[in-house]
Z-matrix of the N, CA and C atoms (Angstrom, degrees):
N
C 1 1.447
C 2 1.528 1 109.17
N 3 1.216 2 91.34 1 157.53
C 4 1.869 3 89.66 2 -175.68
C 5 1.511 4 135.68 3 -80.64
N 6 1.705 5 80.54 4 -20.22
C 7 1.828 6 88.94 5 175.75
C 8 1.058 7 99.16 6 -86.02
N 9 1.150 8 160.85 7 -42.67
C 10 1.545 9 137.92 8 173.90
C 11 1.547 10 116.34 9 -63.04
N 12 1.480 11 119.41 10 -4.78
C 13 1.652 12 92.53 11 150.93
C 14 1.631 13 101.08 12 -86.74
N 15 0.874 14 131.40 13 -46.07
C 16 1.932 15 132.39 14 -179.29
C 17 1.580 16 92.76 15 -40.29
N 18 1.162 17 130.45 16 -29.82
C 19 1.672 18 104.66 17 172.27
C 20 1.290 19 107.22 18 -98.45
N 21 1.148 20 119.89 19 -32.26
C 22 1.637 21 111.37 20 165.57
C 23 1.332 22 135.12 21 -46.67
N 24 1.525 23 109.68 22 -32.09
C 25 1.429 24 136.78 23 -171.68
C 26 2.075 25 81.40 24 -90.12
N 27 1.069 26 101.50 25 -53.98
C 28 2.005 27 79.70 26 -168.67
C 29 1.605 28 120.73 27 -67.40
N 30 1.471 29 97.93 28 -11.03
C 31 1.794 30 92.11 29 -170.45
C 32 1.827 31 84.40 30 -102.51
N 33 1.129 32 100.58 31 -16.48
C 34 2.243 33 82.92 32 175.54
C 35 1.426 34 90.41 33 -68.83
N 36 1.932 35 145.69 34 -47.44
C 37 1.023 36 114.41 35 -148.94
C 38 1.372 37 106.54 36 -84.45
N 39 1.335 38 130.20 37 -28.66
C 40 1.553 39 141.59 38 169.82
C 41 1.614 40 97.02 39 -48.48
N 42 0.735 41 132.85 40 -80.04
C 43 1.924 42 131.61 41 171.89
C 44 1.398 43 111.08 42 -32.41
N 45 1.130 44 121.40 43 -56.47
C 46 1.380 45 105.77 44 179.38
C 47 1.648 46 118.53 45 -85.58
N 48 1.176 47 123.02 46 -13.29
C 49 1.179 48 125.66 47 -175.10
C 50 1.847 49 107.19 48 -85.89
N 51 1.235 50 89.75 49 -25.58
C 52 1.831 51 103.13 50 168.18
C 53 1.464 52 130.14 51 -79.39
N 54 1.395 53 92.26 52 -35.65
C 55 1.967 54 117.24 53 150.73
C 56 1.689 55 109.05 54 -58.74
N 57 0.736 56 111.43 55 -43.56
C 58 1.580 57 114.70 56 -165.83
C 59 1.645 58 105.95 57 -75.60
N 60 1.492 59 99.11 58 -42.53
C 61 1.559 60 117.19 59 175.12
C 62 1.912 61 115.98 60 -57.54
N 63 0.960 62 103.01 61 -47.73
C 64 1.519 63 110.33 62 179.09
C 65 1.261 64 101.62 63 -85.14
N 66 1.456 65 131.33 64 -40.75
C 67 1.792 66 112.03 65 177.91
C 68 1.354 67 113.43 66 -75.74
N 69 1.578 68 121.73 67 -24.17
C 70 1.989 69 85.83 68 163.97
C 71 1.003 70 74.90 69 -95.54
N 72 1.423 71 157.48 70 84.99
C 73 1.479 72 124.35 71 115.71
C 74 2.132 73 101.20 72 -86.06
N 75 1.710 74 80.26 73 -55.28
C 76 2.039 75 98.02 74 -178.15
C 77 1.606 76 95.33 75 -54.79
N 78 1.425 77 123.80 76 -43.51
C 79 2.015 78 109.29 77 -154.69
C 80 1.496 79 99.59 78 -77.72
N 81 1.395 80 128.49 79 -45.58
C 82 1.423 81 121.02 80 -155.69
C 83 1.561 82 99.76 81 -111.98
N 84 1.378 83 133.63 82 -1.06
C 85 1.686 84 122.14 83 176.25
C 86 1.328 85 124.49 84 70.36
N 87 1.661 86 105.05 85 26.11
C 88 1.375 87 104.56 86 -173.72
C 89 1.782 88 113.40 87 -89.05
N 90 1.171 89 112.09 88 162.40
C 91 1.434 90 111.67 89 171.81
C 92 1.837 91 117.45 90 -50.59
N 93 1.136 92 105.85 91 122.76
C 94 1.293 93 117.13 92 -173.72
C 95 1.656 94 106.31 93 -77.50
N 96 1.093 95 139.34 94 13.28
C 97 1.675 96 140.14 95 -178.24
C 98 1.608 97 101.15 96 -92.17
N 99 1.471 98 105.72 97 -47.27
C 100 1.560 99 116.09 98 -160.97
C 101 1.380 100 104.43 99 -68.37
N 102 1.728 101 106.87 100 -53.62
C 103 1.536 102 130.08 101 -171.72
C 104 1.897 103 104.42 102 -44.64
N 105 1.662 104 97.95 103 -44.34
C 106 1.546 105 100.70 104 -170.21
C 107 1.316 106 106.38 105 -59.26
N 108 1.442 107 117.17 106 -58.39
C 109 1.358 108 134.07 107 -172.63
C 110 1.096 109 109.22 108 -42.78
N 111 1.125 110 119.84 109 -59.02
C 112 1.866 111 123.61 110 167.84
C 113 1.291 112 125.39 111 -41.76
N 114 1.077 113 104.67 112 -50.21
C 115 1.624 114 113.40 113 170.38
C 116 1.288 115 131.03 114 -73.75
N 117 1.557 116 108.22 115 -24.71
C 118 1.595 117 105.53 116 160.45
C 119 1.234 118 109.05 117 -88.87
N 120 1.371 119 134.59 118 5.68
C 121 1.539 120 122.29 119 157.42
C 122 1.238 121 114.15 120 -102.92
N 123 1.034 122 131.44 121 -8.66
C 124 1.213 123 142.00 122 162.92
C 125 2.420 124 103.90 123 -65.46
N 126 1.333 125 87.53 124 -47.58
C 127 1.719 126 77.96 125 179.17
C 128 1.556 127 122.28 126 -77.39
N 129 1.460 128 94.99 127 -19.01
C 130 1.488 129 99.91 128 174.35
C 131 1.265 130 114.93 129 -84.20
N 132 1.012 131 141.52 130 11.10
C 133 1.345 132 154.06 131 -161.07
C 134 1.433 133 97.03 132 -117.73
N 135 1.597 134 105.19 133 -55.57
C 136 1.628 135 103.22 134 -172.15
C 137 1.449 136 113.00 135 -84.67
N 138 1.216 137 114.63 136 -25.83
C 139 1.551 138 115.37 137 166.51
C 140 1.415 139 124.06 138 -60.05
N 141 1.915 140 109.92 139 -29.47
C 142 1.466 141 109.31 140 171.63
C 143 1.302 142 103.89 141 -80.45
N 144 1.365 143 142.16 142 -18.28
C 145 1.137 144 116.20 143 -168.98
C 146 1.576 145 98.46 144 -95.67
N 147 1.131 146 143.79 145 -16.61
C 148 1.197 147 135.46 146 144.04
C 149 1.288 148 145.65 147 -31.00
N 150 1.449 149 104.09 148 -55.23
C 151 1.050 150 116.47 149 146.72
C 152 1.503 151 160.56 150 -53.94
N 153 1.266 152 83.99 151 -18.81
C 154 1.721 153 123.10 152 174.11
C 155 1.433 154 119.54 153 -43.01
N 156 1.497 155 106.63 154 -22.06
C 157 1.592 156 112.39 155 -157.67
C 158 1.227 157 85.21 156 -97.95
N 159 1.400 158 148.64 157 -12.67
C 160 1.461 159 137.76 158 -150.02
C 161 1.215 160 101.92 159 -123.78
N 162 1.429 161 134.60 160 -6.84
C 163 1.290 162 143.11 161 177.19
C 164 2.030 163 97.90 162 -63.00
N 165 1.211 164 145.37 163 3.08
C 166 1.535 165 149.24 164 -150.91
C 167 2.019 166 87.36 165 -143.48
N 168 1.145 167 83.46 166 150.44
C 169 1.648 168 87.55 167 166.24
C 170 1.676 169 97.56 168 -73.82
N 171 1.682 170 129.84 169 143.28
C 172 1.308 171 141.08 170 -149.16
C 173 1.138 172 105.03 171 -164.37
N 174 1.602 173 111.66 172 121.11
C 175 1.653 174 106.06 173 -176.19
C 176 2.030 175 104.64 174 -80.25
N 177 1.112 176 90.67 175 148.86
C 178 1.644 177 103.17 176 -169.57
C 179 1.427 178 106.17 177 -76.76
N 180 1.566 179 126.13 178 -10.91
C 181 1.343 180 120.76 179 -170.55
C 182 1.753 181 104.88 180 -99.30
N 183 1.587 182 113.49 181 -63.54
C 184 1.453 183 119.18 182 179.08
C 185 1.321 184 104.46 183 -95.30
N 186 1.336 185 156.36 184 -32.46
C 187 1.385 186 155.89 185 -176.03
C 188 1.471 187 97.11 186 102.92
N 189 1.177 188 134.56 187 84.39
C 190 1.461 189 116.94 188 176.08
C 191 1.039 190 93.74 189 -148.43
N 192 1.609 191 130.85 190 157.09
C 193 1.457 192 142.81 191 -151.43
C 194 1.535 193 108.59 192 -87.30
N 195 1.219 194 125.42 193 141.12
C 196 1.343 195 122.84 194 -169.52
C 197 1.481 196 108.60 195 -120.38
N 198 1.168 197 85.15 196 -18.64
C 199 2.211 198 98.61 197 173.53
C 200 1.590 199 101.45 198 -30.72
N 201 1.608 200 110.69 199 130.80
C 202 1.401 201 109.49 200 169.38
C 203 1.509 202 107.38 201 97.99
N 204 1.095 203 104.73 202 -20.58
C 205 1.930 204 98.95 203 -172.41
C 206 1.747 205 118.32 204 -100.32
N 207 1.091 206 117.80 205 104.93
C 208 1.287 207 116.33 206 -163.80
C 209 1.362 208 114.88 207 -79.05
N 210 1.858 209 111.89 208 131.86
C 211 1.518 210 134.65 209 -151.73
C 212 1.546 211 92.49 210 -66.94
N 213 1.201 212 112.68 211 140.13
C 214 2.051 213 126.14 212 155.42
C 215 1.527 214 122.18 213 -72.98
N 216 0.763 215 95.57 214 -138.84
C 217 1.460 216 96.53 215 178.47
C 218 1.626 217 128.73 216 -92.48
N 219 1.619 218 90.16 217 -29.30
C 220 1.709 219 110.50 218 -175.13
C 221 2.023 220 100.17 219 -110.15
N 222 1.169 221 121.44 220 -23.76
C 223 1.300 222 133.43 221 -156.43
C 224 1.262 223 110.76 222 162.31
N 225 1.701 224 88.44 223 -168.89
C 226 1.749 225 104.69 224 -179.18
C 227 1.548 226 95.28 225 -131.47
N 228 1.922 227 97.36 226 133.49
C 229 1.019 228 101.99 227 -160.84
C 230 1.906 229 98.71 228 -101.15
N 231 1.744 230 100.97 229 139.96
C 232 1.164 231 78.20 230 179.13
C 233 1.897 232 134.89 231 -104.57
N 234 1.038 233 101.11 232 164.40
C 235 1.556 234 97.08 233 -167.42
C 236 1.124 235 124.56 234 -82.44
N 237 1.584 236 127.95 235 -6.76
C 238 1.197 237 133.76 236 130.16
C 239 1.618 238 137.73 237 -30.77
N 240 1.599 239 101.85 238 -62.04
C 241 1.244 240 119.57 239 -174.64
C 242 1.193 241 123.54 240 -140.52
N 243 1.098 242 118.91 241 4.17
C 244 2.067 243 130.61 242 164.69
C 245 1.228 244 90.21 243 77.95
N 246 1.218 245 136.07 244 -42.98
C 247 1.109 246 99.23 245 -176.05
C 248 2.030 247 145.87 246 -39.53
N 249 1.419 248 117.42 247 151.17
C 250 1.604 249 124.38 248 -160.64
C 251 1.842 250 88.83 249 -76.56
N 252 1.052 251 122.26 250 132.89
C 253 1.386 252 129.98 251 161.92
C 254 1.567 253 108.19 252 -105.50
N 255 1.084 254 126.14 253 138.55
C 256 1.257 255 121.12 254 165.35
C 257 1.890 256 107.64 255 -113.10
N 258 1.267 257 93.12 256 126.85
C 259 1.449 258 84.61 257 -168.49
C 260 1.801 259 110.68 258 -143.18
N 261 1.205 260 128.91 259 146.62
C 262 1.325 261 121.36 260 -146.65
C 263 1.541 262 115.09 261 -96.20
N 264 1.277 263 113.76 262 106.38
C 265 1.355 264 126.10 263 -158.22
C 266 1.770 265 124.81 264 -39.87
N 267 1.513 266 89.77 265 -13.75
C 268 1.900 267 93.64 266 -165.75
C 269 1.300 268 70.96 267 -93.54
N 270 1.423 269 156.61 268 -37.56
C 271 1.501 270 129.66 269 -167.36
C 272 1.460 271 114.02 270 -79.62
N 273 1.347 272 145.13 271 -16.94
C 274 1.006 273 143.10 272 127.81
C 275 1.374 274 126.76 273 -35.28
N 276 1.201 275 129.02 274 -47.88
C 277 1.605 276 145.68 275 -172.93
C 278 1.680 277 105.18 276 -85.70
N 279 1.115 278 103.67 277 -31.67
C 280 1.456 279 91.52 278 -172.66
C 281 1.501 280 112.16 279 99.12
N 282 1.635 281 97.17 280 -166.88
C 283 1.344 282 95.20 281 168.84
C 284 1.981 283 123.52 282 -73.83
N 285 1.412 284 101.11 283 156.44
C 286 1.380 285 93.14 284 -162.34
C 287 1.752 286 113.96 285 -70.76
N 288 1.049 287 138.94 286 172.16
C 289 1.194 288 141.85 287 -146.13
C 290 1.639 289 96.51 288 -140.61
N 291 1.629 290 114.37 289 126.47
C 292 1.372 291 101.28 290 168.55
C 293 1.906 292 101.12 291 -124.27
N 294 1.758 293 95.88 292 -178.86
C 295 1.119 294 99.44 293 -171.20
C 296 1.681 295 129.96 294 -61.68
N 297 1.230 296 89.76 295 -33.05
C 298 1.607 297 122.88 296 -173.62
C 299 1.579 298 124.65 297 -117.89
N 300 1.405 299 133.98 298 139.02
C 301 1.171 300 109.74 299 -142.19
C 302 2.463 301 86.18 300 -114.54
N 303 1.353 302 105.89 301 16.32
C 304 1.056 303 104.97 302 -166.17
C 305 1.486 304 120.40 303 -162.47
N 306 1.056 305 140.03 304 -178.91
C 307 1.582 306 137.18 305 171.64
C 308 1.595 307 91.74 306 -79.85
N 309 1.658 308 98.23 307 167.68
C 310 1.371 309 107.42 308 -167.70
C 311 1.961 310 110.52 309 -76.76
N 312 0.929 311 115.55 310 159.23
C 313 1.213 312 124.55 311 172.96
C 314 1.706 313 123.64 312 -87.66
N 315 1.277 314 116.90 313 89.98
C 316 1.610 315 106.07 314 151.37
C 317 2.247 316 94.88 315 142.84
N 318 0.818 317 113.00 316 -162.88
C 319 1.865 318 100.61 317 176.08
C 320 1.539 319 99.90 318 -68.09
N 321 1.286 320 93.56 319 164.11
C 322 1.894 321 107.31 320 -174.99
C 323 1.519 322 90.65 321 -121.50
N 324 1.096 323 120.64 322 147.05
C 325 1.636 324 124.42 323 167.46
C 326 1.560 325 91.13 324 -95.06
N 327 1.787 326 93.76 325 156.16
C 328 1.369 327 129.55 326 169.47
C 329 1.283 328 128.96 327 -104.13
């Protein structure tokens, strides 16, 4: 499945970017405050762009877009790979929708 390389791929860059962090910290003697800082923006950077793909409704088996396909009873199945997605209906829908677009019009009883 694909999301378990997408976490595989984020904890290799957290590991190596933490490797990288402590060897110039030990090879060249630089201040260790700056080095950190860098490196946790450096993971947040690579973790958002990782993440990026999952911001869309996303089937969990092949990664393929599910936008448009309306949920069953258990999920949305996808047409790629059958597999059941469970996926969260207000992100499909959007923002939520009410009946009325305002407070009521005219005196209100008490």
């Amino acid at each position: 499945m694909w999301i378990q390389k997408v976490r595989l791929k984020a904890l290799a860059w957290v590991a190596a970017i933490a490797l990288a962090a402590v060897g110039a910290i030990s090879i060249f003697a630089i201040p260790a405050i700056p080095v950190l800082g860098v490196a946790v923006a450096v993971v947040a950077v690579a973790l958002n762009q990782l993440g990026h793909r999952l911001t869309q409704p996303t089937c969990y088996g092949c990664g393929s877009n599910l936008t448009g396909q309306t949920p069953g009873q258990y999920g949305i199945v996808c047409r790629g790979c059958g597999i059941i997605n469970h996926v969260d209906p207000r992100r499909l829908a959007g923002a939520p929708k009410s009946d009325h677009a305002g407070p009521p019009e005219g005196p209100v009883s008490t």
